[in-house]
N, CA and C atoms as a LAMMPS dump frame, in Angstrom:
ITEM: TIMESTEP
0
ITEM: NUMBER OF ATOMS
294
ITEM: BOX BOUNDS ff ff ff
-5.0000000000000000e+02 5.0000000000000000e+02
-5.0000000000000000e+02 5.0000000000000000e+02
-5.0000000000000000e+02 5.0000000000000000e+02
ITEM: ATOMS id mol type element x y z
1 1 1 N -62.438 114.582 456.634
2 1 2 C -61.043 114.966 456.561
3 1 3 C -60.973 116.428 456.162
4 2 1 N -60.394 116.966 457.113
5 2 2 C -59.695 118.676 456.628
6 2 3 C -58.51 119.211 456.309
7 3 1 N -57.386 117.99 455.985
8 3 2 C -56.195 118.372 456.036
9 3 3 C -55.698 117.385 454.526
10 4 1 N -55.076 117.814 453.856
11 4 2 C -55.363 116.533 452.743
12 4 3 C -53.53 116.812 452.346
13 5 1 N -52.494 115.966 451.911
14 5 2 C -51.172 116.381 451.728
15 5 3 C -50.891 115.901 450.174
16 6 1 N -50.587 116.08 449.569
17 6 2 C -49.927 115.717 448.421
18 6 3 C -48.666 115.551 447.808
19 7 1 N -48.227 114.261 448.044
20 7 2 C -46.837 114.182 447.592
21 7 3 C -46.388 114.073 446.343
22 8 1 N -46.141 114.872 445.242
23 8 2 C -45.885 115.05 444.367
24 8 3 C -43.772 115.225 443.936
25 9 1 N -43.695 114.781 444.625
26 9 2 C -42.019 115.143 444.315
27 9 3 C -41.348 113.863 443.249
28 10 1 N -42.174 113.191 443.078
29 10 2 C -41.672 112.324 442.136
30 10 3 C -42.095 112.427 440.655
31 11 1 N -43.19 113.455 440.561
32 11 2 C -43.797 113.559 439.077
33 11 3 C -42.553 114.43 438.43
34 12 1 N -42.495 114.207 437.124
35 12 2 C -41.496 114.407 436.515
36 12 3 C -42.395 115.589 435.235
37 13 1 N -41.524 116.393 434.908
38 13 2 C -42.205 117.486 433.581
39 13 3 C -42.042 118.775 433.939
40 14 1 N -42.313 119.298 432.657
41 14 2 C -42.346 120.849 432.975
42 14 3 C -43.359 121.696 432.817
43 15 1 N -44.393 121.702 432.961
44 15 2 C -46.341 122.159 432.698
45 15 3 C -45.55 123.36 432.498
46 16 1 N -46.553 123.98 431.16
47 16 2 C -46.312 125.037 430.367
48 16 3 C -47.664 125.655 431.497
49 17 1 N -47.344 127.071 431.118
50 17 2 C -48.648 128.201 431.95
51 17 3 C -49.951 127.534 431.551
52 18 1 N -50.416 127.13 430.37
53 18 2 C -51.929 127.071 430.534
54 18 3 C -51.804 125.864 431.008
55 19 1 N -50.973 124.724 431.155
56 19 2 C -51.328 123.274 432.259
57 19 3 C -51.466 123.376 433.511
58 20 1 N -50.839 124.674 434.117
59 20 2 C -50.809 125.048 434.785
60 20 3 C -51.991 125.702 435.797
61 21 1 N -52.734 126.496 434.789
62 21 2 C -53.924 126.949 434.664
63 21 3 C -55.393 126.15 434.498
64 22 1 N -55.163 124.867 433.602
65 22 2 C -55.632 124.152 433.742
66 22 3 C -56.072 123.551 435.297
67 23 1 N -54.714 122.797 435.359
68 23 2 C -55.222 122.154 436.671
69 23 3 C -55.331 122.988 437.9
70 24 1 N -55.093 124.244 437.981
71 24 2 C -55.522 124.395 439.094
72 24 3 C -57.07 124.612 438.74
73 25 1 N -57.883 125.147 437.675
74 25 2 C -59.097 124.948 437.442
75 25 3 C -59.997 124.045 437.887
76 26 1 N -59.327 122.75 437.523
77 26 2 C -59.618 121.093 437.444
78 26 3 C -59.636 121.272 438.814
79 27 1 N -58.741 121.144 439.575
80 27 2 C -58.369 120.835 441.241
81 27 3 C -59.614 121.538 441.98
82 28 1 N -59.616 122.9 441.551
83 28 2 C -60.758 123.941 442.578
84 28 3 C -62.091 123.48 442.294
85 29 1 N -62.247 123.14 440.795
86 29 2 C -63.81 122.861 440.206
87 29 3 C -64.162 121.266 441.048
88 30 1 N -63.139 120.452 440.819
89 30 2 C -63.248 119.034 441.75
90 30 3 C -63.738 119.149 443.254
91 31 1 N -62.84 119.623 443.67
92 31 2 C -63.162 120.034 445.472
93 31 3 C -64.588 120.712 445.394
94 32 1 N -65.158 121.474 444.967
95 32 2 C -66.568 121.946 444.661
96 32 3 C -67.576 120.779 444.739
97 33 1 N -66.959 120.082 443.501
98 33 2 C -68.293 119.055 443.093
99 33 3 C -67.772 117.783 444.896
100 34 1 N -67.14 118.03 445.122
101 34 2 C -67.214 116.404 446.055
102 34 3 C -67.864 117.136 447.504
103 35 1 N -67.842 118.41 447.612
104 35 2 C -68.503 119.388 448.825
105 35 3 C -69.598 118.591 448.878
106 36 1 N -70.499 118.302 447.524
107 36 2 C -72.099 117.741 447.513
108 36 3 C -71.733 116.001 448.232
109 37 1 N -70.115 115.775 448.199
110 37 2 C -70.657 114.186 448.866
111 37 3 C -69.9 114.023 450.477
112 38 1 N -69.82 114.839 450.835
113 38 2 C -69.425 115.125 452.183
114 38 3 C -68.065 115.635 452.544
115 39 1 N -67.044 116.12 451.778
116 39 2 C -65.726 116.64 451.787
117 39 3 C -66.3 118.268 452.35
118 40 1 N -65.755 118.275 453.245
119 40 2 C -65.872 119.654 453.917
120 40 3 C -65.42 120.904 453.534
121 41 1 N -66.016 122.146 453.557
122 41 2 C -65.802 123.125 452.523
123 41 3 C -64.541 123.991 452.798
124 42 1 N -64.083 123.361 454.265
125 42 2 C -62.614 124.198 454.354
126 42 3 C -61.449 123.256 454.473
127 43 1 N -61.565 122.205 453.443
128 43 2 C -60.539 121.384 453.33
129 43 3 C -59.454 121.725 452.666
130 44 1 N -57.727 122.058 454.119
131 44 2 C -56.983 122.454 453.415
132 44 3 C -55.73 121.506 452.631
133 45 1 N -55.165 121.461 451.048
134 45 2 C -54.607 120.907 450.882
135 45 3 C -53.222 121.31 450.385
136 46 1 N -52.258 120.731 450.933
137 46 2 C -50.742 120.95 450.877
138 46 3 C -50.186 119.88 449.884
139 47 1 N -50.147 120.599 448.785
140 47 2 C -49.617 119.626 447.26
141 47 3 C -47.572 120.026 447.614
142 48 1 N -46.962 119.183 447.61
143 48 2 C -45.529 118.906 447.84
144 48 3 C -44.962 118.49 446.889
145 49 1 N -43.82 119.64 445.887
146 49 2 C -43.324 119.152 444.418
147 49 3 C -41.884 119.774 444.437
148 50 1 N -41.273 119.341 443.571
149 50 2 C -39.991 119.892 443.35
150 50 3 C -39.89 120.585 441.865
151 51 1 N -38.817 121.294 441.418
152 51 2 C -38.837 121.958 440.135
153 51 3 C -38.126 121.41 439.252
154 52 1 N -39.34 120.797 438.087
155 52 2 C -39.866 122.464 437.527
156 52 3 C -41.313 122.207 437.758
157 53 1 N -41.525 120.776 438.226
158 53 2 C -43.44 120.559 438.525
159 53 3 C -43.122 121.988 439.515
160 54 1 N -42.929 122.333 440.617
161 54 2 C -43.672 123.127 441.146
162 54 3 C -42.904 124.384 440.933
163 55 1 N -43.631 125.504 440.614
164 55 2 C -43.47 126.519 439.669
165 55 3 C -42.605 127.025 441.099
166 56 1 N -42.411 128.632 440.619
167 56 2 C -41.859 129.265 441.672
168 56 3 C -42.684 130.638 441.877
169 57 1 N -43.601 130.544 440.734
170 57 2 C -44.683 131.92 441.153
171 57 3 C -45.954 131.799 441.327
172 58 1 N -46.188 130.075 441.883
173 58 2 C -47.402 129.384 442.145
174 58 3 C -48.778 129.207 441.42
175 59 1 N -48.126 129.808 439.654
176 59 2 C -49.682 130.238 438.978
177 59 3 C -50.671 129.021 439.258
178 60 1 N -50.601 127.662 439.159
179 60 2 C -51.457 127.211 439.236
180 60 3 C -52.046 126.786 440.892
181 61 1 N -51.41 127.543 441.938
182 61 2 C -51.913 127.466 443.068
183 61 3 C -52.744 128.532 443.369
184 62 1 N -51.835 130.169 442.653
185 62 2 C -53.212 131.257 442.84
186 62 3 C -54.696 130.535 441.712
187 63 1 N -54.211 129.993 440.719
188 63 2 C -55.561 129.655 440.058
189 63 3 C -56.661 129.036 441.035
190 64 1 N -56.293 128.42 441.667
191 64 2 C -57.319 127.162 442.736
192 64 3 C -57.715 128.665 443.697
193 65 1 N -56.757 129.002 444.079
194 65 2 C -57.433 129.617 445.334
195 65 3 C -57.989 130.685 445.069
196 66 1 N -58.105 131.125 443.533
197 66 2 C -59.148 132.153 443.43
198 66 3 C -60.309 131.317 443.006
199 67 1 N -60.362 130.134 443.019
200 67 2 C -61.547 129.847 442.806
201 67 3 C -62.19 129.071 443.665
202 68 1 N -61.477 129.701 445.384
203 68 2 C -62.298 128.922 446.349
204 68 3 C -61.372 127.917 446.982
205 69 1 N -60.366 127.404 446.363
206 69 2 C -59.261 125.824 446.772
207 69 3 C -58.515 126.989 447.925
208 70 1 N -58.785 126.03 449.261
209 70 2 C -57.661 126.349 450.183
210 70 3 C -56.565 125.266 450.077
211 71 1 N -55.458 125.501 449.479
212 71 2 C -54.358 125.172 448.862
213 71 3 C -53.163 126.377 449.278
214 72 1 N -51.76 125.544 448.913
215 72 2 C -50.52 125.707 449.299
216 72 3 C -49.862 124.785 448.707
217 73 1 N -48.784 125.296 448.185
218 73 2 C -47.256 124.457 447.606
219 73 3 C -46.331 124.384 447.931
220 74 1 N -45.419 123.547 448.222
221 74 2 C -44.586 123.579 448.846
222 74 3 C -43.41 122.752 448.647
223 75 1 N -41.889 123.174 448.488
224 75 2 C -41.105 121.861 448.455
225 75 3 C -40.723 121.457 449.168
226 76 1 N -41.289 121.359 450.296
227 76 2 C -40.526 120.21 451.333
228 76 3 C -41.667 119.929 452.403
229 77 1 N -41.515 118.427 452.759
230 77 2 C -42.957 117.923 453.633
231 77 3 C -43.235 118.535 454.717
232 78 1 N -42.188 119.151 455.441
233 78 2 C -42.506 120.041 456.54
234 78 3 C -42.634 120.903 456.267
235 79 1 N -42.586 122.287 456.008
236 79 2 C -43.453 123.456 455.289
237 79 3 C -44.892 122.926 455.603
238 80 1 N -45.179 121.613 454.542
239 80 2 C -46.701 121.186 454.336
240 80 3 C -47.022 120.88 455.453
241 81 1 N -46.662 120.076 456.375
242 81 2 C -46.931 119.621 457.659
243 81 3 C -47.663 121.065 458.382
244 82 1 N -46.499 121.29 458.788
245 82 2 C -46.676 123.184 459.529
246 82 3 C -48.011 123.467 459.366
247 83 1 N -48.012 123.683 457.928
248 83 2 C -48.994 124.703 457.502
249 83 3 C -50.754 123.904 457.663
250 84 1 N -50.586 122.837 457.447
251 84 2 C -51.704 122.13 457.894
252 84 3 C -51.681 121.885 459.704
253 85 1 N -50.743 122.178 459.841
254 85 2 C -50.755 122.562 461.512
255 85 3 C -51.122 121.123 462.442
256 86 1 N -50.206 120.082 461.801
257 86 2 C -49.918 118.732 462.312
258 86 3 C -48.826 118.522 463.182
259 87 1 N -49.289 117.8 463.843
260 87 2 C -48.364 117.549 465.183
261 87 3 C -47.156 116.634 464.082
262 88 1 N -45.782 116.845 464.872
263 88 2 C -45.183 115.885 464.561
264 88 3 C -44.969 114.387 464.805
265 89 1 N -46.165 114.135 465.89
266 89 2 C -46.436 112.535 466.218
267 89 3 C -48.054 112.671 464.546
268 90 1 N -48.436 113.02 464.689
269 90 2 C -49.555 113.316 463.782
270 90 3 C -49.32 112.926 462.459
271 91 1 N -47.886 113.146 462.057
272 91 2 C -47.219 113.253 460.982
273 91 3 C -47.529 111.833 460.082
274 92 1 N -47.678 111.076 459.445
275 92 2 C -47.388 110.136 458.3
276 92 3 C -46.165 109.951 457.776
277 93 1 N -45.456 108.693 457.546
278 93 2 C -44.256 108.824 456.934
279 93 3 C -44.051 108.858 455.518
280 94 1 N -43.462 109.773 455.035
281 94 2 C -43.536 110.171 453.514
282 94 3 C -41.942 109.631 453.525
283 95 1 N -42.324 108.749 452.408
284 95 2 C -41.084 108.252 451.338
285 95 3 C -40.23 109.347 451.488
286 96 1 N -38.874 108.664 451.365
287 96 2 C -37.434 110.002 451.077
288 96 3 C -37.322 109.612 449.393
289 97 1 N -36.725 110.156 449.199
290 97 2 C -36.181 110.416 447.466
291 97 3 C -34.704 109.754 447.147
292 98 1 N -34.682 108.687 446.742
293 98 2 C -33.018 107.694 446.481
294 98 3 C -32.681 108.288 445.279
């Protein structure tokens, strides 16, 4: 798999800068270690959140991708779609929000 999506629009909170920092650490250092069990090294992933989970100056998305994570954030599933460059038959159906 090279395309990985993350639906996050239902997590609830407000990650202070270093949680922030944290996980994108966590996220980039993870994708590293699973390279050794066959996850491919240009696996891109499109994490999908609303605010205040998803920041608006992406710190914990530049964190990942300076450390190698091809990553993107995004609030809305198409953005993510796009950018992973999925057909819209290709698509998966992602839950709406009641």
């Amino acid at each position: 798999m090279r395309k990985t999506i993350i639906d996050g629009r239902a997590l609830i909170g407000k990650p202070a800068t270093i949680e922030r920092f944290c996980y994108g650490k966590f996220a980039a250092n993870s994708v590293k270690m699973y390279h050794a069990r066959g996850l491919h090294p240009f696996t891109k992933f499109a994490y999908v959140l609303i605010h205040p989970v998803l920041d608006p100056q992406r710190f914990g998305e530049t964190v990942a991708v300076n450390r190698g994570m091809r990553i993107k954030a995004f609030d809305n599933p198409e953005d993510a779609f796009a950018w992973l460059d999925l057909a819209p038959a290709l698509q998966p159906a992602v839950a709406s929000r009641s």
